[in-house]
C-alpha positions, 0 to 999 in steps of 0.5 A: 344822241349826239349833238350836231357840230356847227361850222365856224370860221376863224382867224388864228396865230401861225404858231396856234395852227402849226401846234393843231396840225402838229397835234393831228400829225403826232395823233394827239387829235383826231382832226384840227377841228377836234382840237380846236374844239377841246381848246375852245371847252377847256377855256369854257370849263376854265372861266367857268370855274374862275366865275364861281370862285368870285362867286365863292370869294364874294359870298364869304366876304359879304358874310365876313368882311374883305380879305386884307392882304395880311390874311391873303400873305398869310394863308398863302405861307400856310398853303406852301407851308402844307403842300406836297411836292410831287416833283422834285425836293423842296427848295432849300432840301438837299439834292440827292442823284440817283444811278439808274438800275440802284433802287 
């Protein structure tokens, strides 16, 4: 069952309706109103996870105290420290070319 669309008027940047109407060009959306309409859920889904993580932030510090900005410095070494790189060397790695058609 599909959920009825309701009309809405709007006022939006220049440059916000030239990127829409760019989208729809390109076939990137079915219509401006399709993209606005993924903006508009992805901003929704975006706040929403930004809620639970104060949420979950909230919890833990209610169960073991605040986060110091030592622990937040810390584990944010630690993070970077155990992320994979998926585009490019890590800093500091040597940078290595590779000729096309060379595997």
């Amino acid at each position: 069952m599909r959920i009825p669309k309701e009309r809405l008027t709007v006022t939006v940047d220049p440059h916000l309706l030239e990127a829409g109407n760019e989208a729809v060009l390109a076939g990137r959306a079915e219509s401006l109103s399709a993209w606005v309409n993924l903006a508009l859920a992805e901003r929704a889904g975006k706040e929403r996870r930004l809620r639970a993580l104060a949420d979950a932030v909230a919890s833990y510090e209610a169960q073991f105290g605040l986060m110091t900005p030592e622990e937040l410095t810390a584990q944010a070494r630690a993070d970077r420290a155990s992320a994979r790189v998926v585009r490019g060397p890590r800093s500091g790695a040597p940078k290595t070319r590779r000729r096309r058609g060379v595997a």
